[in-house]
ROBAFI-336965 format. One record per residue (C-alpha): residue in three letters; x, y, z. Coordinates in steps of 0.1 Angstrom, whole numbers, plus 2048, in hexadecimal, padded with zeros to 3 digits. Example, Ala and Ser with C-alpha at 12.3 -4.5 7.8 and 13.67 -1.06 7.14 Angstrom:
<rs>
ALA87B7D384E/SER8897F5847/
</rs>
This chain:
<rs>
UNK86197E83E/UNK851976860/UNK86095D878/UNK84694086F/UNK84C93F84F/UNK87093E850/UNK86A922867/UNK853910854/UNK86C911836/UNK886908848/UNK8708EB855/UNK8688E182D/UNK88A8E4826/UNK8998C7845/UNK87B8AD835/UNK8888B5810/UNK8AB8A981A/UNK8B788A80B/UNK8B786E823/UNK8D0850818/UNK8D0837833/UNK8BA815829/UNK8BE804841/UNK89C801854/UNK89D7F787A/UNK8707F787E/UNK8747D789C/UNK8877D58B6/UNK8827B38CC/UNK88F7AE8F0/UNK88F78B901/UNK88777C920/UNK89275E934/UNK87275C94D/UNK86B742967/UNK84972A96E/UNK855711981/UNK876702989/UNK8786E9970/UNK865705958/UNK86C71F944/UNK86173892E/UNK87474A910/UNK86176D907/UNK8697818EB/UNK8577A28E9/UNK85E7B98CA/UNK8537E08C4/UNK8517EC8A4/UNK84B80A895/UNK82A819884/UNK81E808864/UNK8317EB86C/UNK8277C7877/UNK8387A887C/UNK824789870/UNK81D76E888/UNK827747890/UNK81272F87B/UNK80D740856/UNK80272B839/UNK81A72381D/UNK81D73D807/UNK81775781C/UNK82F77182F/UNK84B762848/UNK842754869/UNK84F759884/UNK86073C895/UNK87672C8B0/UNK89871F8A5/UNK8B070D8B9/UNK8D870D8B6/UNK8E16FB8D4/UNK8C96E88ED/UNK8DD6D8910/UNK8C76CD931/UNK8A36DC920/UNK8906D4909/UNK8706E98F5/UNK8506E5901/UNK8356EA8E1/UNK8377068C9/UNK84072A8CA/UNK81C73D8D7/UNK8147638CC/UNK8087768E9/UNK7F579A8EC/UNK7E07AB8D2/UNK7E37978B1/UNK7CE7A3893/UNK7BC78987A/UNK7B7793857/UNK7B4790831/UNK7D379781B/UNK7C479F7FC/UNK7E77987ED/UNK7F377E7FD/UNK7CF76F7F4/UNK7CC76381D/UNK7C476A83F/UNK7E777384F/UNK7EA77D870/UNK7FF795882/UNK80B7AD89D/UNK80D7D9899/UNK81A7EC8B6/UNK8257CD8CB/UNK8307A98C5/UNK8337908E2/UNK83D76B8D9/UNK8427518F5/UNK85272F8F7/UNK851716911/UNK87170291E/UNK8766E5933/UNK8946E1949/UNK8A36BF94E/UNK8B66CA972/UNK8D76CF970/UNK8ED6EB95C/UNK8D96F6939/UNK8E370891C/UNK8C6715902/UNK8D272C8E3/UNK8C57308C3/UNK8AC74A8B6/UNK88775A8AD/UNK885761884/UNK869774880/UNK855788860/UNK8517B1860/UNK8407C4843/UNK82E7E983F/UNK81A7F1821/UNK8367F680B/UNK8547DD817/UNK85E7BC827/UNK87F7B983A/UNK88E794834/UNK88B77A84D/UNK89878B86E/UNK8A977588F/UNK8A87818B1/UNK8C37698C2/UNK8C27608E4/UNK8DB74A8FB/UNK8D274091F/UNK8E672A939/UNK8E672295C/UNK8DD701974/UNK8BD6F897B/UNK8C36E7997/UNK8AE6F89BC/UNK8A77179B7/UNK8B173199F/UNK8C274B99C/UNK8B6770993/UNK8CF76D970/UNK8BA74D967/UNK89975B96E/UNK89B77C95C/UNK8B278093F/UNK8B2798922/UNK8BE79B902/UNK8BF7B88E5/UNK8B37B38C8/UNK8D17A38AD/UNK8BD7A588E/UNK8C47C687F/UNK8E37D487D/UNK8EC80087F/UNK8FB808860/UNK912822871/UNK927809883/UNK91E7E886F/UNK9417D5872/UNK9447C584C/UNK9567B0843/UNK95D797824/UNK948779824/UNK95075C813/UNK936741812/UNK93071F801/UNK94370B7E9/UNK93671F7CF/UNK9487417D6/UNK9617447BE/UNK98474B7C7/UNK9A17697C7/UNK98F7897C8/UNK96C77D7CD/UNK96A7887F0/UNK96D7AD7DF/UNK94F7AC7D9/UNK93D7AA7F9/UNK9517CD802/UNK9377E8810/UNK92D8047F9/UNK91281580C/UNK927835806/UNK9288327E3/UNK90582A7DE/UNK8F88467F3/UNK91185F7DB/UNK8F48557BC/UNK8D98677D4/UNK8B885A7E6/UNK8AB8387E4/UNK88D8397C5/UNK86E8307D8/UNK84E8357D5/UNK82D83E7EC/UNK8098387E8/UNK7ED84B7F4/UNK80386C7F8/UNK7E8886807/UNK7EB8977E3/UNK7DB8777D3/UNK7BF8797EC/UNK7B489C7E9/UNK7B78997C3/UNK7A48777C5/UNK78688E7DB/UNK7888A97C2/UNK7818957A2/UNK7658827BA/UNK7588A97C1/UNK7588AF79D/UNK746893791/UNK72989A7AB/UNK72A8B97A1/UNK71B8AF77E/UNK70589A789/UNK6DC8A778C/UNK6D98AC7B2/UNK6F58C87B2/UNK6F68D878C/UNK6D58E778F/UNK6DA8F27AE/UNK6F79077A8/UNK6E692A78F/UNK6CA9267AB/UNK6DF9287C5/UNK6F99467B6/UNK6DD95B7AA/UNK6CC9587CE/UNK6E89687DC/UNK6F19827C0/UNK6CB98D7C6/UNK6C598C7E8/UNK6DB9AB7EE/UNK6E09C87DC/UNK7039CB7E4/UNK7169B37C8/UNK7369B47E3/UNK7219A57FD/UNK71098D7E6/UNK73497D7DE/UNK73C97C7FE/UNK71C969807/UNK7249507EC/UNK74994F7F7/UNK73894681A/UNK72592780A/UNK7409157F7/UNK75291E818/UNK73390982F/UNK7388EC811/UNK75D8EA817/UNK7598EA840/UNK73C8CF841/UNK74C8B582E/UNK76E8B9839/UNK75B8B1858/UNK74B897851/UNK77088B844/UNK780890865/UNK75D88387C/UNK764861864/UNK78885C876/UNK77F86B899/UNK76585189A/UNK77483388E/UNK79B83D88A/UNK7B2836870/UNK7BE817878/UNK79880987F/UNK795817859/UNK7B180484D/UNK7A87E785F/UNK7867E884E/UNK7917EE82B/UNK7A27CD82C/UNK7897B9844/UNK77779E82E/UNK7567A2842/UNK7547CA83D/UNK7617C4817/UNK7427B2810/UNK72E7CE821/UNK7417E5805/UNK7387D57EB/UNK7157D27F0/UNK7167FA7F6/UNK7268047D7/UNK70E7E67C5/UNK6F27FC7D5/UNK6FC8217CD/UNK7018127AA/UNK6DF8067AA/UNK6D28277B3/UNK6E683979B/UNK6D982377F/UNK6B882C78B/UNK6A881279A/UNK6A18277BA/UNK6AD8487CE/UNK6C48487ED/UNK6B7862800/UNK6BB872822/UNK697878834/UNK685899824/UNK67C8A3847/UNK6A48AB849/UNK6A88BD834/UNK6868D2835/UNK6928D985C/UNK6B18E7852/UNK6A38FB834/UNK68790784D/UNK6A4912867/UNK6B892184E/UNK69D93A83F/UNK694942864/UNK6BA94C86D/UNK6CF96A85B/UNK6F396E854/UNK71495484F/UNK6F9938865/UNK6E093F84E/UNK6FB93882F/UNK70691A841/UNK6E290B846/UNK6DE910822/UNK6FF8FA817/UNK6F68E282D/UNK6D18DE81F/UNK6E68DA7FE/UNK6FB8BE80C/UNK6D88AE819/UNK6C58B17F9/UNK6E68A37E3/UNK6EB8847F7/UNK6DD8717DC/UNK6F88787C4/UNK7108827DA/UNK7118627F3/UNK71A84B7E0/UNK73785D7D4/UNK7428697F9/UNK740843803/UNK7588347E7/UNK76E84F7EF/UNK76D84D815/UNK770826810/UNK79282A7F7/UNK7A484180E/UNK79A82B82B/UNK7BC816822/UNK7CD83082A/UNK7DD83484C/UNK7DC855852/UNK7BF864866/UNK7BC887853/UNK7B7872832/UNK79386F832/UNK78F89683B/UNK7AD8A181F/UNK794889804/UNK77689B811/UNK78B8BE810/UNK7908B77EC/UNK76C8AA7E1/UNK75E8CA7F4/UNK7758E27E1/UNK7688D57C0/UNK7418D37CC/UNK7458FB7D7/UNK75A9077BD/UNK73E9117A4/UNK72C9237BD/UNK74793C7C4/UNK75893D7A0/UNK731947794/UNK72D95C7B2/UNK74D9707A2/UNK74496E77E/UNK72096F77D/UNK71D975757/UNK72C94D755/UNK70A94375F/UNK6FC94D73A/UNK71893172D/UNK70C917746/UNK7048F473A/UNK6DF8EF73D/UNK6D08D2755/UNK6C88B373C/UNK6CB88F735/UNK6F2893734/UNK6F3892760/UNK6E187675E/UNK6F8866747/UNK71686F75B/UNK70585E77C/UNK6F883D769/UNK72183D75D/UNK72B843783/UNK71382278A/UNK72680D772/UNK74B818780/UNK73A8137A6/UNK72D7F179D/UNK7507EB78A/UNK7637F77AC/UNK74E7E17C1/UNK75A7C17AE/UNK77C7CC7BE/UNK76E7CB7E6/UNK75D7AC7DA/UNK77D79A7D2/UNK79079F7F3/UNK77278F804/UNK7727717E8/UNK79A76C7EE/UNK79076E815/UNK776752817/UNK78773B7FB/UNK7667407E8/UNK77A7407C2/UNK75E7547B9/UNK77476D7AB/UNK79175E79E/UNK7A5779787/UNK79576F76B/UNK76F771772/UNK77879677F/UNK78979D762/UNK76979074C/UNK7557A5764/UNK7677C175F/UNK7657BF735/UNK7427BB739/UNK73D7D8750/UNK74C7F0738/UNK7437E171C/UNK7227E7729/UNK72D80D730/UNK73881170D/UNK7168046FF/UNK703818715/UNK71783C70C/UNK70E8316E8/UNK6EB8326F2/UNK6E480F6ED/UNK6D8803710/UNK6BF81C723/UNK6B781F743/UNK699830757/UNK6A4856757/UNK6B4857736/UNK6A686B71C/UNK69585D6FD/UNK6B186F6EA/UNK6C385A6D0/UNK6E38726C8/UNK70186B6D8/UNK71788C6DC/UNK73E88F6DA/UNK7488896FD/UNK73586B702/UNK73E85C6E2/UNK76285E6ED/UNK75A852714/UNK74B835702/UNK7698306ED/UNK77D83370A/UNK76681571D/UNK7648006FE/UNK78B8026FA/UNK7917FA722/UNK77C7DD71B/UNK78F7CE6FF/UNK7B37D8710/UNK7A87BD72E/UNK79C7A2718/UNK7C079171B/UNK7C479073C/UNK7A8772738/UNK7CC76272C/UNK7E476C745/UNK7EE78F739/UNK7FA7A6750/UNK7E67C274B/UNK7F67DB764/UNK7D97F875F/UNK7C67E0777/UNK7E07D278A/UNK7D77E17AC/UNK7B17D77A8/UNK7AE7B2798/UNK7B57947AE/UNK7D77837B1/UNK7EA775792/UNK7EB7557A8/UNK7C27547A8/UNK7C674C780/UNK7BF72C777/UNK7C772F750/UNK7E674474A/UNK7F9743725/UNK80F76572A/UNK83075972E/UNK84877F72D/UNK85877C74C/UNK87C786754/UNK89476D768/UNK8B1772779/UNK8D0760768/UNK8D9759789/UNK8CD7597B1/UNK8F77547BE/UNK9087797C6/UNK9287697C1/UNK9257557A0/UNK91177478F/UNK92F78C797/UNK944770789/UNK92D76E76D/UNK92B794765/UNK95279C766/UNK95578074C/UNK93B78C733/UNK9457B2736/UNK9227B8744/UNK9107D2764/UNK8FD7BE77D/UNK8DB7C678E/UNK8D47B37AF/UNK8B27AA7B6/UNK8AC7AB7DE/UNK88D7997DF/UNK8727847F3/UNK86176A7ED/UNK847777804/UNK84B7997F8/UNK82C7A37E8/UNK83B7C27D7/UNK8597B17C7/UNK83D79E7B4/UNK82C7BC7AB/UNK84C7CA79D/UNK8507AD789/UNK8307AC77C/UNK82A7D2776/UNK84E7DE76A/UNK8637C375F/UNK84B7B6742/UNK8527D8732/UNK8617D0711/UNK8797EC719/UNK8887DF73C/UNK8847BC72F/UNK89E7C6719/UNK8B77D5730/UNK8B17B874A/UNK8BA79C72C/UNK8CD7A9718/UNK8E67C672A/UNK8E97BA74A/UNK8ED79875D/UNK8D279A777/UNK8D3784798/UNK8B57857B1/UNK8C077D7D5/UNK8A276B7ED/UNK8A477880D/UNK88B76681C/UNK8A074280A/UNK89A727827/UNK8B8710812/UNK8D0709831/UNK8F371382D/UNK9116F882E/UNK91870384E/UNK90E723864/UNK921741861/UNK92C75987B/UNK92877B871/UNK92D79F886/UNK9127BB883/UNK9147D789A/UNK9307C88AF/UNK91B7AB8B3/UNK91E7868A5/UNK905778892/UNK8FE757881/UNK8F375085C/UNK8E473185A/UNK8D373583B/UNK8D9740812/UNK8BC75D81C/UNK8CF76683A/UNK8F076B828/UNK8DC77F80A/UNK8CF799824/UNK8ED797836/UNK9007A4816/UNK8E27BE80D/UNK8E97D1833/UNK90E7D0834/UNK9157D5810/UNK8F97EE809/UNK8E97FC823/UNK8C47EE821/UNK8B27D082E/UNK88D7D681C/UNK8817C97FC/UNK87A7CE7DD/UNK8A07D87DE/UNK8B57E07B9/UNK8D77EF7B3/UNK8EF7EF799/UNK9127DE799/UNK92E7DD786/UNK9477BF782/UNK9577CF7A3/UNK93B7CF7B5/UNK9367F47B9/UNK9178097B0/UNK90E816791/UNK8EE82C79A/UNK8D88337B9/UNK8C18137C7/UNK89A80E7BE/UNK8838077D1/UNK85E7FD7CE/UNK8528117B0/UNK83F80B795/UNK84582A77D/UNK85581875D/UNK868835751/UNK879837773/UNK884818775/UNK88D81A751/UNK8A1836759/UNK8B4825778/UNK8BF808761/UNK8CC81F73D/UNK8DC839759/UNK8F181976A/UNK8FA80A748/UNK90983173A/UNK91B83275E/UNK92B80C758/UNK933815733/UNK940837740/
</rs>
């Protein structure tokens, strides 16, 4: 075995290991203590965070994710001068979850706030609380505290005038001091404080965290390949393919050379679009793609570009690049000889497929656009290319295949006019962000839901052969396939006609507006905790015999909701949540106001709770070892873990299996 491939499994083998610390450090805020003049000041927090992260900004709408704001504890010769400003780059844009504009800060956060000395000594403490979020998790409501004092009297001094702080908020979890907190009237007595003890140790024993990611790099080349395959069958490519093989079996006598010739072509298929895929992110990058996938302006420019390639698939026109193209690169191509000519010729195929094959490129290109990485578009396009050049080399190989081969007919057209209906369905969903954007109500959930049924309803009718469009054959008999991909359509229909009344529907969960946006809702299966107090659960649970999950949740969290929504209406978790275990969701983000504050040491540091969401994530870092939410583990009446943690995942029978594999360990 050579060197590099020892290394490279070693490599493999360091990112397979199980990683079991939670806690997520992603900001990290210093302060400053600046001066303007001598009887002003200025306070300036400036925050880094790391990549995919963004902490939200001062001002947000109600309803929305946390704000970030100025707090004081203690206020002697100054007072605050307006509101707490954002500074630097700050980004503007549509939450299509949160169902509003939100804005927000990635890379760098700078918040200033202005102070007037009174003369005399001054003391200012309090703290910044501010909102931080990536794609798949929130942490709670985080405070950067601050305390500055000095005498304003003639001139400063340098302490005064430039001061800094680290940031407080989040705490290491290797040297996290932890201790028992008791707080409120509520906690009960005796051995209550036991269960606040730290069992980071014993929850890491279970194994990893379950979590889930989206748009993995395997879902986006398999997302390009089925795109591939479905151009492939459609009539500017299936023709083209015996043409094509025999060409090259026939130009040559030697068969070997011949294969290798059509090797060479699927080869020039794969290169061109992959880079077209990579020119895509070169040109605009993959943040400018992300950025664009949730902009409402270039939403609405989406739509109207999948409403158009359905359009032309239905027949109504052609997209088509100008003939002179292509006829300049065909012309070039018989002029040259060897792999340039071969090249030439795949690129004249891209040219003279555009009409079938753009429209599928673009939905692609425009889907993997919410992705952040910058090889995505090129590992979609990698996929879709291996699936368009497949045939060509497979009949290269196996010549005699091309006797077997499907003959060009009425069925291609049938599979593009059913690509029009699922582009025009898709566009519905670009629509929709724009809608929630410019407070249109256009397409509240339920008019795209009755959208939807009517769009494959349509689909259905149409595979039946009972709605015709131009290029469609005069032929009445509806074959096999498409009497089951009408049955299919039909069924899809029917399955989304209660969601008119408030049902779930989780199969199009990630595409149909907010639950919020519906104005006539009867589905009423939701699961609620027994209780939202740590203490009185426990207390609760060792009374009636019973395992505990805690909920870490948000009320800003956008996941948490989805988790509810998606997972916990399953009869089967329903179940386990009432009936075998006493269930207690913890806010984090909870803005009730303890009695009194409560002094609190992280990382050799003190620190204040002054809120019931502040002591809740307080207890999910020093008892467990995490601070992002969605957030579940398994207790028993001691307060240690029965299984591993979860995490963000919708899988059912995962979550399923979390639950039944806690209860056998508390039975055990």
């Amino acid at each position: 075995m050579s060197k590099k491939i020892l290394l490279s499994w070693l490599f493999m083998a360091i990112l397979c290991l199980p990683v079991f610390a939670q806690i997520q450090e992603p900001v990290k805020f210093k302060t400053e203590w600046k001066s303007v003049s001598a009887d002003e000041v200025e306070i300036v927090f400036t925050g880094k965070m790391e990549k995919g992260w963004h902490v939200y900004s001062t001002d947000l709408p109600e309803g929305g994710p946390i704000s970030a704001t100025f707090n004081t504890d203690k206020l002697e010769g100054a007072e605050v001068v307006g509101k707490l400003k954002p500074a630097g780059k700050e980004i503007d844009k549509m939450d299509p979850i949160f169902g509003m504009q939100v804005r927000f800060f990635e890379g760098t956060a700078t918040f200033v706030q202005k102070i007037k000395l009174k003369g005399g000594k001054y003391e200012v403490s309090g703290y910044l609380q501010y909102g931080a979020c990536n794609d798949e998790n929130c942490l709670p409501p985080t405070n950067v505290e601050f305390s500055f004092k000095g005498e304003a009297a003639g001139k400063q001094t340098a302490e005064e005038v430039v001061a800094t702080t680290e940031d407080l908020a989040l705490a290491d979890t290797a040297s996290v001091d932890l201790v028992p907190l008791r707080i409120g009237e509520d906690t009960a007595a005796g051995e209550a404080a036991d269960y606040w003890k730290p069992v980071i140790k014993e929850l890491s024993s279970f194994g990893e965290n379950v979590n889930n990611e989206s748009h993995s790099w395997i879902y986006i080349f398999f997302a390009g390949f089925v795109g591939g395959l479905l151009a492939l069958f459609t009539p500017c490519v299936w023709p083209i393919i015996p043409m094509t093989v025999s060409f090259f079996l026939k130009r040559t006598k030697d068969k070997r050379k011949g294969i290798r010739d059509a090797w060479t072509y699927g080869a020039s298929i794969v290169v061109i679009y992959v880079t077209l895929g990579l020119a895509i992110t070169l040109i605009f990058g993959a943040s400018a793609l992300n950025d664009l996938s949730t902009s409402a302006v270039f939403n609405i420019l989406f739509f109207l570009m999948l409403v158009v390639f359905a359009a032309s698939f239905f027949g109504a026109f052609e997209i088509t690049l100008p003939s002179k193209w292509s006829n300049a690169v065909d012309s070039k191509a018989e002029q040259t000889t060897g792999l340039l000519s071969i090249f030439l010729m795949a690129f004249t195929l891209s040219l003279v497929s555009f009409s079938c094959t753009g429209p599928i490129i673009g939905f692609l290109l425009v889907e993997v656009s919410t992705s952040e990485s910058i090889v995505a578009p090129a590992i979609g396009m990698l996929g879709f290319a291996i699936a368009l050049a497949l045939p060509f080399t497979l009949f290269a190989l196996f010549p005699s295949w091309l006797k077997s081969m499907p003959k060009s007919g009425g069925w291609m057209n049938v599979i593009k006019v059913t690509l029009g209906f699922l582009e025009l369905a898709f566009a519905l969903k670009f629509l929709s962000v724009a809608d929630l954007a410019y407070g249109w109500r256009l397409l509240d959930r339920e008019t795209f839901l009755a959208l939807w049924i009517v769009i494959f309803a349509l689909l259905g009718m149409y595979l039946l052969g009972k709605i015709k469009f131009p290029h469609d054959d005069d032929d009445t008999k509806v074959s096999v396939p498409r009497f089951f991909m009408a049955l299919a359509s039909l069924a899809f229909a029917v399955y989304m006609v209660p969601g008119l009344w408030g049902a779930p529907l989780k199969a199009v969960s990630a595409f149909a507006p907010p639950m919020q946006t519906q104005d006539f809702n009867l589905y009423k299966n939701e699961v609620h905790a027994k209780f939202n107090d740590f203490d009185a659960g426990m207390e609760y649970a060792r009374q009636q015999g019973k395992p505990v999950m805690i909920d870490f949740t948000g009320y800003g969290c956008v996941n948490c909701r989805k988790m509810e929504l998606a997972v916990w209406t399953d009869p089967t978790v329903s179940k386990l949540l009432n009936e075998d275990y006493v269930l207690i969701t913890l806010y984090v983000d909870e803005k009730t106001k303890l009695p009194e504050p409560v002094k609190v040491m992280e990382n050799g540091t003190e620190r204040t709770l002054r809120t019931v969401g502040d002591k809740w994530s307080y207890l999910q870092r020093s008892k467990f070892g995490a601070n992002a939410q969605p957030f579940y583990v398994l207790l028993d009446n001691e307060g240690m873990p029965l299984n591993k943690s979860y995490s963000y995942d919708e899988d059912i029978q995962k979550y399923v299996e979390f639950l039944q594999t806690g209860l056998k360990n508390y039975k055990r």
